[in-house]
C-alpha positions as CSV (number, residue, x, y, z in Angstrom):
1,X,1.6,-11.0,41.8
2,X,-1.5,-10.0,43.3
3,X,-5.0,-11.1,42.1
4,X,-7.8,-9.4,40.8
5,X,-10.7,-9.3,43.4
6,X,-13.9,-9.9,41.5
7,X,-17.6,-10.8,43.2
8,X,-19.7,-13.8,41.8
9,X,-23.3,-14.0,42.3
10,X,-24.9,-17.5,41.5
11,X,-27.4,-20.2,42.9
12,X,-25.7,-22.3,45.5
13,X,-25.3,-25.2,43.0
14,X,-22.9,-28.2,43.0
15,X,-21.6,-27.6,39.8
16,X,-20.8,-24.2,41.8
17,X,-19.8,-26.0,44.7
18,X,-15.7,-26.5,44.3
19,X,-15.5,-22.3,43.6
20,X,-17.8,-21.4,46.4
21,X,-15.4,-23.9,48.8
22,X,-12.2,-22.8,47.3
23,X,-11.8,-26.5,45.8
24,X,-10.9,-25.0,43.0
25,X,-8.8,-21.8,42.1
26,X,-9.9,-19.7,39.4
27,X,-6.6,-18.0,37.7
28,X,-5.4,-14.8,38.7
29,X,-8.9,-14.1,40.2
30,X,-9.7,-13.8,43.6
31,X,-13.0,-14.6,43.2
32,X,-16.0,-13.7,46.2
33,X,-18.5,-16.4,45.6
34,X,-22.2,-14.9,46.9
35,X,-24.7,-17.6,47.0
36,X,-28.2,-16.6,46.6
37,X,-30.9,-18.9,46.4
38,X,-33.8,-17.0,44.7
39,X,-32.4,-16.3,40.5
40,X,-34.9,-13.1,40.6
41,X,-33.1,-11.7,43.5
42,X,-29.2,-12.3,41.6
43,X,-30.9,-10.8,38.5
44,X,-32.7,-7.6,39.8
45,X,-30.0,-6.6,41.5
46,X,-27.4,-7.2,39.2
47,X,-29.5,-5.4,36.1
48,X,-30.8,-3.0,38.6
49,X,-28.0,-1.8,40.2
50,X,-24.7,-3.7,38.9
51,X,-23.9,-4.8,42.6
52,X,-21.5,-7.9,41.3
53,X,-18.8,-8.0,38.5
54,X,-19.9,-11.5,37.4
55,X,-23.5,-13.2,38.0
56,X,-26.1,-15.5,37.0
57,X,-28.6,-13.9,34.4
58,X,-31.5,-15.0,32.5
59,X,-31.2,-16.1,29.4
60,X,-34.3,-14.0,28.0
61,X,-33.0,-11.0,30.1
62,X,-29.8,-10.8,28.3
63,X,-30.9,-11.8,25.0
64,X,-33.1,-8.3,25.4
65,X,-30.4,-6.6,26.4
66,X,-28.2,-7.7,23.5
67,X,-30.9,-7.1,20.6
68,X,-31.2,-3.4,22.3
69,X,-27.9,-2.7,21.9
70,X,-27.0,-1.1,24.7
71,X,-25.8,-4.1,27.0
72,X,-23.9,-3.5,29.8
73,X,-22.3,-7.5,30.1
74,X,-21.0,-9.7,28.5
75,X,-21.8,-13.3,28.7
76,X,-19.6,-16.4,29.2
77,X,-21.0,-20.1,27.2
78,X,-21.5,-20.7,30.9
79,X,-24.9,-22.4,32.3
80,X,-25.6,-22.5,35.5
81,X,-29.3,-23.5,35.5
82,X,-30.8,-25.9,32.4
83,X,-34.3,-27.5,32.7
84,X,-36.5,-29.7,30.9
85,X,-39.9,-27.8,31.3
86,X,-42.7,-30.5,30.5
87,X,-42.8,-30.9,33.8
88,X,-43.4,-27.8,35.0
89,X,-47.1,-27.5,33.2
90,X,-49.9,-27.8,35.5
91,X,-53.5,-28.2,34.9
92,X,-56.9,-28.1,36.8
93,X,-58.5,-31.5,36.6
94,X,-61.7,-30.5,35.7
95,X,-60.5,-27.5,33.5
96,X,-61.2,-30.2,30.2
97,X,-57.3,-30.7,29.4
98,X,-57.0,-33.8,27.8
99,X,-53.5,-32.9,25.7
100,X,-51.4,-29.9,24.6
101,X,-54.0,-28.6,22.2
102,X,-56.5,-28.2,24.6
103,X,-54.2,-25.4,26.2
104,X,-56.0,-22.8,23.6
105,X,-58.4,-20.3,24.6
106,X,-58.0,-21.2,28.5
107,X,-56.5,-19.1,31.6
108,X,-53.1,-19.7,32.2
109,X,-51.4,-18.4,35.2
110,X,-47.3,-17.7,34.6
111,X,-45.3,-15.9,37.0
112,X,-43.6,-13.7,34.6
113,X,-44.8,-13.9,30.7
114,X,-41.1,-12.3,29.8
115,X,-39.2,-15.0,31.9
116,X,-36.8,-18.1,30.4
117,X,-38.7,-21.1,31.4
118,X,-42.2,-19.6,30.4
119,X,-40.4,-18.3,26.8
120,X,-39.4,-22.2,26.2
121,X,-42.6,-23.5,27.5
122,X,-44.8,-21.6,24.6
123,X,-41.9,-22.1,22.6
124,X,-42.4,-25.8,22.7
125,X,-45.7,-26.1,22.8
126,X,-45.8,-23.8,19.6
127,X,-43.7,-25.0,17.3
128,X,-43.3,-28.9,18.3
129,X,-46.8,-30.0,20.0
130,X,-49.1,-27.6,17.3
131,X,-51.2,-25.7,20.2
132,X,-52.5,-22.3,19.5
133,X,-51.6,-19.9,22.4
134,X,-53.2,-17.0,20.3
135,X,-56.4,-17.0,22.7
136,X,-54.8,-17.4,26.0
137,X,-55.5,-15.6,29.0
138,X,-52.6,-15.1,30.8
139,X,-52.5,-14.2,34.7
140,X,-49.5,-13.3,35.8
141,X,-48.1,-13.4,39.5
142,X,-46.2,-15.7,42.1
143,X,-46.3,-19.6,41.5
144,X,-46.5,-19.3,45.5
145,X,-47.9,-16.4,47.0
146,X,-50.3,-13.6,46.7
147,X,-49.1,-10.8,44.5
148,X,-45.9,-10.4,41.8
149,X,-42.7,-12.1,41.2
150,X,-40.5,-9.8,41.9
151,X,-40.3,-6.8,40.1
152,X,-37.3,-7.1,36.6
153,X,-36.0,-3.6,36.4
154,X,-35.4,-4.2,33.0
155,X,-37.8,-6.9,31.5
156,X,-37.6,-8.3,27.8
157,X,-39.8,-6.2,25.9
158,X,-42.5,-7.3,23.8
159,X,-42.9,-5.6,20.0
160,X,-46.6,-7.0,20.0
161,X,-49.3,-6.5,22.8
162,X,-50.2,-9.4,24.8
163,X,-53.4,-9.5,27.1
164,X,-51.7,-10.1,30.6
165,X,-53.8,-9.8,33.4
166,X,-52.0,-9.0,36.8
167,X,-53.2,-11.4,39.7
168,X,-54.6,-8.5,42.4
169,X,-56.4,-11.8,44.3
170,X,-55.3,-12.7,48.0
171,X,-54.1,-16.1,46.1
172,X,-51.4,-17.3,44.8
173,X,-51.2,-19.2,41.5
174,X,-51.0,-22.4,42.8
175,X,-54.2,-22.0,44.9
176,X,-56.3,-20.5,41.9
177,X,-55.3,-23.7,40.0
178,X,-56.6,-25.8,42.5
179,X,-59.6,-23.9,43.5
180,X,-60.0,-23.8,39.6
181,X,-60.0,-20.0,39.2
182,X,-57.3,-20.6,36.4
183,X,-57.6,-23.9,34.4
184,X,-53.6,-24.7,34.1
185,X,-50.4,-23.0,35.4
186,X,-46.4,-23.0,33.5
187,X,-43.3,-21.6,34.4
188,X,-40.2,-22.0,36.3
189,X,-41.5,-23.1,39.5
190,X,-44.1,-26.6,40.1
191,X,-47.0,-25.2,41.8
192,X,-47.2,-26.8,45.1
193,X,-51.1,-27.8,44.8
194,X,-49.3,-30.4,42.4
195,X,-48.4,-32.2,45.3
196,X,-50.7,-30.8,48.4
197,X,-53.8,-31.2,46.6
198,X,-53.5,-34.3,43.3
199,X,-57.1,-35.0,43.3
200,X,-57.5,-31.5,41.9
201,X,-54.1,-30.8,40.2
202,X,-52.2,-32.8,37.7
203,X,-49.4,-32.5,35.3
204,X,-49.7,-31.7,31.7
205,X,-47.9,-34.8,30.8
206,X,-48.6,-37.2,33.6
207,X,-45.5,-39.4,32.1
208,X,-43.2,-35.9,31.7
209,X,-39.8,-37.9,32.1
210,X,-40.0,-40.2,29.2
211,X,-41.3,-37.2,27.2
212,X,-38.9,-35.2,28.0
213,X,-36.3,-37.7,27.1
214,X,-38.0,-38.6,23.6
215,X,-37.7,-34.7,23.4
216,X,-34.3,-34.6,23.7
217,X,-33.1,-37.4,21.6
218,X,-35.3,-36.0,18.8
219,X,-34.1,-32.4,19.2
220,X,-30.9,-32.3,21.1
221,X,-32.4,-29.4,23.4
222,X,-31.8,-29.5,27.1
223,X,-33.2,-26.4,27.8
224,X,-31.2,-23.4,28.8
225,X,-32.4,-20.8,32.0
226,X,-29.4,-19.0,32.8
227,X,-26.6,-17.7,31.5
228,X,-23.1,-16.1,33.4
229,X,-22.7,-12.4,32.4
230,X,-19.4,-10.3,33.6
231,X,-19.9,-6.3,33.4
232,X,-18.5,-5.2,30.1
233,X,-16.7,-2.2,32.1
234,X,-14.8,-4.8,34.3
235,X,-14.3,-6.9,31.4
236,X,-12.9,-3.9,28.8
237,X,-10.5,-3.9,31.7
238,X,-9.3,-7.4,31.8
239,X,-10.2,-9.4,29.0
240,X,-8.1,-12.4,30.0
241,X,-11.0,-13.2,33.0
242,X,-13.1,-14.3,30.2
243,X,-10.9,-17.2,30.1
244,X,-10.2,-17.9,33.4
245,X,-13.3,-17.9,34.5
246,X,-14.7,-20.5,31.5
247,X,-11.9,-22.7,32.7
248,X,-12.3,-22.5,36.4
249,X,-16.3,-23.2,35.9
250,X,-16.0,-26.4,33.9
251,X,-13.2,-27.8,36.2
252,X,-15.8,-27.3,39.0
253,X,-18.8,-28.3,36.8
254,X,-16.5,-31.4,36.2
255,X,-15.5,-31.6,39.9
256,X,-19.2,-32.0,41.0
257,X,-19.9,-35.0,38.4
258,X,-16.8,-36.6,40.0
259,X,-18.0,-36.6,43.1
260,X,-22.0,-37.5,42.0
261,X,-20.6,-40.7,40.7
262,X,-18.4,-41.5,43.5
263,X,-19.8,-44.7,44.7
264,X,-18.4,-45.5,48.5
265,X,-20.8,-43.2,49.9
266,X,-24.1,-41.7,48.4
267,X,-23.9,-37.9,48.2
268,X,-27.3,-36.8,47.1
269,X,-30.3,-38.3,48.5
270,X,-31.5,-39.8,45.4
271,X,-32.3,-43.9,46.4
272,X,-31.6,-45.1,42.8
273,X,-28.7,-42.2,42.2
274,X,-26.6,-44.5,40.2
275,X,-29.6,-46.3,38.0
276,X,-30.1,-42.5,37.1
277,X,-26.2,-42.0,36.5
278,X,-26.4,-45.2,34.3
279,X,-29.5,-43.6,32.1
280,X,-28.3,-40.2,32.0
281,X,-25.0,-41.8,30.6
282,X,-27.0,-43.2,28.1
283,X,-28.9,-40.4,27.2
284,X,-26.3,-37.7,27.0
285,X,-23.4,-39.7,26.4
286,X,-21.1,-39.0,29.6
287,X,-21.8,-35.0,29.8
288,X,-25.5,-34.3,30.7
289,X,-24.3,-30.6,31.5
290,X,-21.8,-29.5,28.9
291,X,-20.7,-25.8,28.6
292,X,-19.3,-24.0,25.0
293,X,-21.4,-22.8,23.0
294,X,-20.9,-25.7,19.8
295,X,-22.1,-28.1,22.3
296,X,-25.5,-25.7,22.8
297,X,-26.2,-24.8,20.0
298,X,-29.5,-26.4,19.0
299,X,-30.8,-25.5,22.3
300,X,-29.4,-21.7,22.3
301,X,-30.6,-21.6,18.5
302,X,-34.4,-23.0,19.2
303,X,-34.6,-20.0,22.3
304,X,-33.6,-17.3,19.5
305,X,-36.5,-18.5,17.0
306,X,-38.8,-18.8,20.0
307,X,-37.8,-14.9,21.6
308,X,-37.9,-13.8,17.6
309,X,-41.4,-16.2,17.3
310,X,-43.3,-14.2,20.5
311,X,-42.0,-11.0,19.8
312,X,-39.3,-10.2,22.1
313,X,-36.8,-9.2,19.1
314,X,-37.0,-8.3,15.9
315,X,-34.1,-10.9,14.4
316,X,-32.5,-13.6,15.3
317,X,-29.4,-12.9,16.8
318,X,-25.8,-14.7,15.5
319,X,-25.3,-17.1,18.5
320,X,-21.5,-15.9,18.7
321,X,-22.1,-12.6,19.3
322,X,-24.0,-13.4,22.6
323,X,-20.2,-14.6,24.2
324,X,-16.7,-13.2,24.6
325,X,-14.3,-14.7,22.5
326,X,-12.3,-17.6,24.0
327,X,-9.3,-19.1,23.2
328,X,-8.0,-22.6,23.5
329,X,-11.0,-23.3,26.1
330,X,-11.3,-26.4,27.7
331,X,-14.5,-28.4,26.8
């Protein structure tokens, strides 16, 4: 029996790895694995134009599209991109930044306001660090370059105005933080002043990994980016691929952790890999990358009361209508 030819587009990952390399055989799928390095690319063109049957999306995006009504996919409790974010919050060192709370009332440059990371980011410092965001000035543009990043065909929408200032300098973000034109910088990308220029940029939380492991021991959130999404008219088609697919990703999600812990030769170039191994262990009890949506819950449920929080929708959405159904999965 022949089987159904279906195009994937995802970040080239190692928990991707064993379907990109045919390690793994995804059943009665013949599945066309399209590594794309750049998420805004997969998602522009996949809400823009439906150019693959199955893809990475953003979390945000699809929540949007969802609490519109008129979605066009359907997602799988698939997650191809989590990411603690206190890292990922810059700040000018002479901008006065002492702590979270001093975030309030400066400029902030984001690349996207609507995007995941940046929705968790104000999420967090919201509702768990106290800061009021209400007098922000946001500039938005690239983390790295002059101009936008990329252009969403179909960004959440907000239900309240925010004052968003478009960066129209010949700068990117990360060179107005360190030249100080904007006092701190979050999203889903470091800026790279961070490391080119440290006498003038700094992190938020100049100790982020131990804060972001007290964060998730207190509130079980590793934070989710991205989501897999299969067309809804490829899917009312062949509902069985729901399945299949959920099964072939956590054998290859479970393939890659095989092969980070294999100790005869060092696969990642990590010097104290297997110290980390050992801690993350510890910390997440075996599975620091779990997929289902029971074992997501707190963090898919915190990113519905942060979306509903900054006015992306109107009501928090029931977490099982955001997935096809699946039976006897694998977890």
């Amino acid at each position: 029996m022949s089987r159904l030819p279906l195009s994937f587009a995802c970040g080239p990952y190692d928990r991707m790895e064993a379907l990109r390399y045919g390690q793994i055989e995804v059943e009665g799928i013949d599945l066309r694995f399209i590594p794309i390095q750049a998420p805004r690319e997969i998602f522009d063109r996949m809400v823009g134009g439906r150019e693959f049957d199955v893809s990475e999306l953003s979390l945000a995006e699809y929540v949007s599209l969802e609490a519109g009504g008129d979605n066009p996919f359907i997602a799988i409790p698939v997650f191809p991109s989590k990411a603690f974010r206190h890292s990922f919050i810059c700040i000018n060192r002479q901008a006065g930044i002492q702590g979270p709370k001093d975030l309030a009332g400066k400029r902030i440059g984001t690349p996207l306001y609507t995007m995941t990371a940046a929705i968790w980011i104000r999420g967090d410092m919201e509702n768990i660090y106290g800061v009021d965001l209400s007098g922000v000035r946001w500039v938005q543009g690239a983390m790295e370059k002059p101009g936008t990043h990329g252009r969403p065909p179909a960004p959440p929408k907000l239900l309240k105005p925010i004052a968003i200032t478009p960066n129209t300098s010949d700068k990117s973000l990360s060179d107005m933080l360190a030249d100080g034109e904007i006092d701190a910088v979050l999203g889903s990308r470091m800026p790279e002043s961070v490391r080119t220029h440290p006498d003038k940029v700094t992190h938020l939380f100049p100790n982020f990994r131990e804060e972001e492991k007290r964060y998730y021991q207190q509130y079980r959130i590793h934070p989710i980016m991205h989501l897999v999404v299969i067309r809804k008219d490829v899917y009312r088609q062949h509902p069985w691929i729901a399945q299949s697919l959920f099964k072939a990703f956590v054998a290859a999600k479970d393939w890659a952790v095989q092969m980070m812990y294999f100790s005869g030769a060092q696969r990642y170039m990590l010097p104290w890999l297997f110290d980390d191994l050992r801690e993350v262990d510890e910390i997440f009890g075996g599975d620091p990358w779990p997929y289902g949506l029971e074992e997501n819950r707190p963090t898919l449920a915190a990113f519905m009361r942060y979306m509903r929080q900054q006015g992306f929708i109107r009501e928090e959405l029931p977490l099982e209508s955001l997935f096809a159904p699946l039976h006897g999965r694998v977890t």
